[in-house]
C-alpha positions as CSV (number, residue, x, y, z in Angstrom):
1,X,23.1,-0.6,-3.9
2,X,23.1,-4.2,-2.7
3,X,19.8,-5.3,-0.8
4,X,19.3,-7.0,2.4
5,X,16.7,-9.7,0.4
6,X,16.7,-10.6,-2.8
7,X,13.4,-9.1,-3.9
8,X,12.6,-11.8,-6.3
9,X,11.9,-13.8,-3.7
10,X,9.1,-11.7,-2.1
11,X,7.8,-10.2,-5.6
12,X,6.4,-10.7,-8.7
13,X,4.3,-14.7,-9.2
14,X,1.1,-12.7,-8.3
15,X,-0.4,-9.3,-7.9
16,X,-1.4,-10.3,-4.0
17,X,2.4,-10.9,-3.3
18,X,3.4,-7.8,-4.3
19,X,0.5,-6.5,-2.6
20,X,1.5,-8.1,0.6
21,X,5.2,-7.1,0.2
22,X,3.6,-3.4,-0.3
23,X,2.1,-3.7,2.8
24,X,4.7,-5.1,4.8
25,X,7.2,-2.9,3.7
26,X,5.0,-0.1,5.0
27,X,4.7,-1.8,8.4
28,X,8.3,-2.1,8.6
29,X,9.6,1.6,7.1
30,X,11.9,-0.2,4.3
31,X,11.8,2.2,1.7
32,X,13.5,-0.2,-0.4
33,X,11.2,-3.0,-0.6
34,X,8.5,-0.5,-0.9
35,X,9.7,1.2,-3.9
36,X,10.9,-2.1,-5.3
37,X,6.9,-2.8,-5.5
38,X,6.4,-0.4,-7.5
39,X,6.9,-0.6,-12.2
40,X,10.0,1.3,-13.5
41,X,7.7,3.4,-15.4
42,X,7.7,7.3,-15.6
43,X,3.6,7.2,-14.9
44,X,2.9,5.6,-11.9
45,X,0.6,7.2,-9.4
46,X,0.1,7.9,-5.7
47,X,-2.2,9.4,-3.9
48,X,-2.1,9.8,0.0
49,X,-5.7,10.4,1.7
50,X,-6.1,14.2,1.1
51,X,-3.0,14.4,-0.8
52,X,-2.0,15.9,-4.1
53,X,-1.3,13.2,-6.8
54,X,2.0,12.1,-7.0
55,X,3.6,11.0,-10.4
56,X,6.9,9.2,-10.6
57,X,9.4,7.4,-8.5
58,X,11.3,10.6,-7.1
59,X,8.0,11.8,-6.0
60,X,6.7,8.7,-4.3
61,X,10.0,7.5,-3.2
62,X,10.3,11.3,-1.3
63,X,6.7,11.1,0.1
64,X,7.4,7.3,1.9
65,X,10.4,9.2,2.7
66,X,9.2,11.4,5.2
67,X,6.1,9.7,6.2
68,X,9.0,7.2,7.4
69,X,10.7,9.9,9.1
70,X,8.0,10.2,12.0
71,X,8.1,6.2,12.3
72,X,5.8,3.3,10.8
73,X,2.6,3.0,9.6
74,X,0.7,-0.2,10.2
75,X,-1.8,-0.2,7.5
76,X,-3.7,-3.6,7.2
77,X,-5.6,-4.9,4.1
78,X,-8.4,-6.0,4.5
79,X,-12.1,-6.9,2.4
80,X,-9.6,-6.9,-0.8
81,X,-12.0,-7.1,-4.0
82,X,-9.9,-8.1,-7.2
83,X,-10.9,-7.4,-10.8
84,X,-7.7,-9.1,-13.3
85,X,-7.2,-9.7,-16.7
86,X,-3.9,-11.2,-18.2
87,X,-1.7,-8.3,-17.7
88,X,-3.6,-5.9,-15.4
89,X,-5.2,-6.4,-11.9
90,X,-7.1,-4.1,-9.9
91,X,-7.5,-4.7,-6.1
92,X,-10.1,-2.3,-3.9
93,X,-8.7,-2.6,-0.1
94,X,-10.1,-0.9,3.4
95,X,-7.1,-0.2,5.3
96,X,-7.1,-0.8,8.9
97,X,-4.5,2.0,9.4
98,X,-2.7,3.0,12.7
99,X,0.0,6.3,12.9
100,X,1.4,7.2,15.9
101,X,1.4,10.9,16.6
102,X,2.6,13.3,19.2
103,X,-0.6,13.3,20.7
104,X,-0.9,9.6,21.0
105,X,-2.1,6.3,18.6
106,X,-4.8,7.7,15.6
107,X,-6.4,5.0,14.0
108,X,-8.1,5.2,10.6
109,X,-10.0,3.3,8.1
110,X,-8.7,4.1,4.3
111,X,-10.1,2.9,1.2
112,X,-7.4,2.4,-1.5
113,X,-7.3,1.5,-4.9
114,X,-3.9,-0.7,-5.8
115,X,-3.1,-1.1,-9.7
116,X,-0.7,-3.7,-10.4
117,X,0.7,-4.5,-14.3
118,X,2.2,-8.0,-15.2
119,X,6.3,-6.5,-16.1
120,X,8.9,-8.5,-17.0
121,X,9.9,-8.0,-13.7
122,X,6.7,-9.4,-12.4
123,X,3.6,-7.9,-11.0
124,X,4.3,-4.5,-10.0
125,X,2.3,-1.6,-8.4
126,X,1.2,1.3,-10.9
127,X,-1.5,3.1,-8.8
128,X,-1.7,3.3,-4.9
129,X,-4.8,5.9,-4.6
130,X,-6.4,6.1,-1.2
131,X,-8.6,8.5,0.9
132,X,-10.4,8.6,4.1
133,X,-13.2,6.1,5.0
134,X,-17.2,7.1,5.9
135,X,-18.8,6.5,8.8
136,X,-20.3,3.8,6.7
137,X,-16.8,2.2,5.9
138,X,-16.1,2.0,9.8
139,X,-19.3,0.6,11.3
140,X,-19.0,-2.0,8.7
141,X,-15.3,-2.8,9.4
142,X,-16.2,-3.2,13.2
143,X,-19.4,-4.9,12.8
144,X,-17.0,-7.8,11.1
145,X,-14.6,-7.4,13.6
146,X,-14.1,-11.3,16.0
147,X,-15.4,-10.8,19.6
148,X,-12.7,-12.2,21.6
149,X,-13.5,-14.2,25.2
């Protein structure tokens, strides 16, 4: 199936591109860029906050699925901590996440864990693992929060 982009061009020199692709496919519900962030590999992991762990494209590709089905998320990294090596890098993110629900606008703060490996393809997502904030997590996110005149 053609694309709309050429991924290329928004993937692949460095882990935080695809990172940033990740997260702006999210914002935008394209499936396709999303799962184009991800490593053609049998292995790779997601886990939703209090989800059960998903393992392989068809599974991930299915979940993003129908969390697109009730509209967007706008999740927005923030405080990302990096550990890389050559092929590896690991980034720890608090997600400033917003999901619109019948009931009106929820607004979360999740931590996540993103894996990316260096493929031929470029840097590609092998791990999304994420689960509710503290208390702690919050308070710290607004106490860094801009106060705007």
């Amino acid at each position: 199936m053609p694309r709309a982009r050429p991924i290329a061009a928004t993937l692949g020199g460095s882990s935080d591109e695809t990172e940033t692709a990740f997260y702006d496919a999210l914002q935008r519900g394209d499936l396709e860029l999303l799962m184009s962030c991800w490593a053609d590999e049998e292995d790779i992991i997601c886990v939703h906050p209090g989800g059960p762990r998903l393992v392989g494209a068809p599974a991930i590709r299915t979940a993003f699925e129908a969390m697109f089905a009730n509209g967007t998320v706008r999740a927005r990294p923030s405080q990302v901590r990096r550990v890389q090596a050559l092929t590896s890098a690991v980034h720890s993110v608090a997600e400033h996440v917003e999901v619109m629900l019948p009931d009106g606008m929820h607004r979360a703060i999740v931590i996540a864990t993103n894996v990316y490996h260096k493929t031929p393809q470029g840097w590609r997502l092998v791990v999304h693992h994420a689960s509710a904030g503290v208390a702690e997590d919050v308070q710290a996110m607004q106490a860094q929060q801009p106060v705007l005149h």
